[in-house]
C-alpha positions, 0 to 999 in steps of 0.5 A: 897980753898973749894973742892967739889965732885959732884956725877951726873949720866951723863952729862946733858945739862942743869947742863953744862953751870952752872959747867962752871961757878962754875969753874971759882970760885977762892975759889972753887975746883969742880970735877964732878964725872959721873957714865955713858958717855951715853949721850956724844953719840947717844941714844934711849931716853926712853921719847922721844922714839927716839935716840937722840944726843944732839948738845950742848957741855956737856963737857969742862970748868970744872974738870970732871972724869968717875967713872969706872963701872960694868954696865951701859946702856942708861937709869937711874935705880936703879942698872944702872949705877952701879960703884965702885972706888968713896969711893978712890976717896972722900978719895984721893981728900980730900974733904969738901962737897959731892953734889949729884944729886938724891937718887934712885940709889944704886951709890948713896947711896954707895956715902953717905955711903962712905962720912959718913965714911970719915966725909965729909957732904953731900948735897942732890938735887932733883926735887921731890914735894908733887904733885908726883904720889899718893901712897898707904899706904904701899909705904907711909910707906916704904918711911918714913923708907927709909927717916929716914935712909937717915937722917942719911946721909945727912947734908942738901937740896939744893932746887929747888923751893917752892914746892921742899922746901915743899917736905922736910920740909914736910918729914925733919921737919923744922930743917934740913937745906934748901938752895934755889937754883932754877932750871935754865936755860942758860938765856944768851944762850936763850935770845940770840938765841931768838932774833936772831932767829926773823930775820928768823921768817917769813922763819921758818913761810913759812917752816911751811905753816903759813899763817902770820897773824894767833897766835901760841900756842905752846907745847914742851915737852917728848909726855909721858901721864904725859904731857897731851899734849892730853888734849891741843889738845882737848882745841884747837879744843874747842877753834876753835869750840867756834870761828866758833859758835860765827861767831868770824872774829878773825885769828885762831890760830895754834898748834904746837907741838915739841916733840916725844914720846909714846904718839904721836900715841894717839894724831895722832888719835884724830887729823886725827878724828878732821881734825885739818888744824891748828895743826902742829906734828913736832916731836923731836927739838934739844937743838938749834933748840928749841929757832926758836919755842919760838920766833915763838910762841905767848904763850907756854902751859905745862899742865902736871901733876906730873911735878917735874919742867918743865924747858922748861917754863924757856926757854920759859919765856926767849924769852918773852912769856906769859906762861899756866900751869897747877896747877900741873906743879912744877915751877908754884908758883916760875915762873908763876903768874896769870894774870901777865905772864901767866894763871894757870888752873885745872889740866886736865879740858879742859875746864878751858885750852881752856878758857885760851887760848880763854883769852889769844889770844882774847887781843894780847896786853895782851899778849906781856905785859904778855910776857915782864913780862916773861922775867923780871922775869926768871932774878932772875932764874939764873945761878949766882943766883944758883952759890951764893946760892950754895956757901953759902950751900958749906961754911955753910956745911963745916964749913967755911967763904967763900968769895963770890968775882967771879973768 
């Protein structure tokens, strides 16, 4: 039996569903340790900008525990939470891996220090990429200090994607051990809800005032500057421009935005300046909500930047639709393949988005075969993928042969 010590700083609607299925490993022991219990209750999400109360069940399926804390609050910060109580904990459960989630907290780096004591190797996972936030020298320099003591505290990183892989190598070198296990989703859950959710289409179509025969472009994300979800805007009101000049007799299509945030009364403005009939502002859609939209829409559109991964394109790609991304969106070398499933474009070059989308919805049936490609190829995204990988990082770093038969 293999025993493994997950430090996680709350639970997380997309990590759920997968410590569900780690438990069920007969050759496996999990216990998820959490630093807050905020998100089990209604918070003021600081993306979003709005409280938010998840509708998915977060806890359950799996051994859990809540490390006792002397602070915390409902964002994640270097010293909130703050924790104690993990070093008894590592050292009374007798365990052979520490898996933890993220290094910028100081319950982090209290975890490493208390696995370096009692010998149990640790393995690192982020999201982070080489497409972050640019920084100056001195930034640059204090990061490679802080890398070369974490060094000192981590066996090895379980990667997210290719760009997460070349973060490390990138900072590690080439000696340090990698393990792949990709950001995924519940596809289940999504392709399900998907294709449920086509037998109300046409109603969620009417509660929206659309007229039947016209596209959906649709965005679902944070409103956060990152996310240039203004500059989508902009491309739509291209794209309706080019239609009207060239006298096209083609169905224009909508926009519909899902999400909230700090950016919205920025994108409020440009829209009432537009006057855009074909732009829908729908705010905040819960976890079960979203899949009414994936179906709803004709082709899903990210164009952040600095984008560590962009799950909700793992989402999208399982209701079978064709995907736009900007070339600084994490997940597009894993997930989006030019001219397969999808377009990648410039990073914030409108012209090069409205192009995108003027191809895209010009040929719908390019379109659904993009879509079909989508879904074919979020398969080898999944959670047993993760769950094979992950315990192969698990035997590898302790040390023993592990069977990989599923409970």
């Amino acid at each position: 039996m293999l025993k493994v010590a997950y430090l996680l700083s709350h639970p997380i609607q997309y990590q759920s569903p997968l410590l569900r299925i780690l438990a069920q490993r007969r050759e496996l022991e999990l216990t998820v340790f959490y630093t807050s219990d905020f998100s089990l209750r209604r918070y003021r999400d600081q993306g979003f900008g709005v409280a938010v109360e998840w509708d998915v069940p977060l806890l359950g399926g799996y051994r859990h525990e809540f490390l006792p804390r002397l602070l915390d609050s409902s964002t994640i910060s270097f010293l909130r939470p703050l924790n104690y109580g993990i070093f008894r904990r590592l050292r009374r459960g007798h365990f052979d891996v520490l898996w933890i989630h993220g290094y910028a907290t100081l319950d982090s780096w209290v975890a490493m220090a208390a696995a370096k004591m009692l010998s149990i190797p640790v393995l690192l996972r982020t999201d982070s990429t080489l497409i972050d936030h640019p920084r100056g020298p001195v930034k640059l320099a204090l990061k490679k200090f802080f890398f070369n003591i974490l060094r000192n505290f981590i066996y090895g990183f379980l990667s997210v994607g290719q760009r997460n892989t070349e973060y490390w190598r990138h900072h590690f070198g080439p000696d340090v051990p990698v393990f792949s296990i990709p950001y995924a989703v519940d596809n289940a859950f999504f392709q399900e809800q998907s294709r449920a959710a086509s037998a109300t289409r046409e109603e969620l179509r009417r509660e929206l005032q659309l007229e039947p025969d016209r596209p959906v472009i649709l965005f679902a994300s944070k409103l956060l500057a990152r996310k240039r979800c203004i500059d989508l805007v902009d491309a739509y009101l291209q794209l309706i421009e080019r239609q009207t000049s060239r006298a096209d007799h083609a169905p224009q299509p909508y926009l519909l935005i899902v999400g909230d945030g700090e950016e919205r009364p920025r994108i409020e403005a440009r829209l009432q300046n537009a006057k855009a009939e074909g732009i829908r502002m729908l705010g905040f859609r819960n976890q079960s909500e979203l899949p009414r939209y994936y179906d709803l829409c004709d082709l899903f559109v990210l164009p952040s930047i600095h984008e560590p991964w962009g799950l909700v394109v793992n989402e999208v790609m399982n209701a079978g639709r064709p995907i736009i991304v900007s070339d600084q969106v994490g997940c597009q070398p894993d997930l989006v393949v030019e001219g397969e499933n999808g377009v990648v474009f410039p990073a914030q070059n409108v012209a090069a988005l409205a192009d995108a989308l003027d191809r895209l919805l010009s040929d719908p049936a390019v379109c659904r075969k993009m879509g079909q490609r989508s879904l074919e190829r979020i398969q080898a995204f999944s959670f047993n993928a993760n769950v094979e990988g992950l315990m192969r990082a698990f035997a590898t770093a302790s040390g023993q042969t592990m069977e990989t038969s599923q409970g």
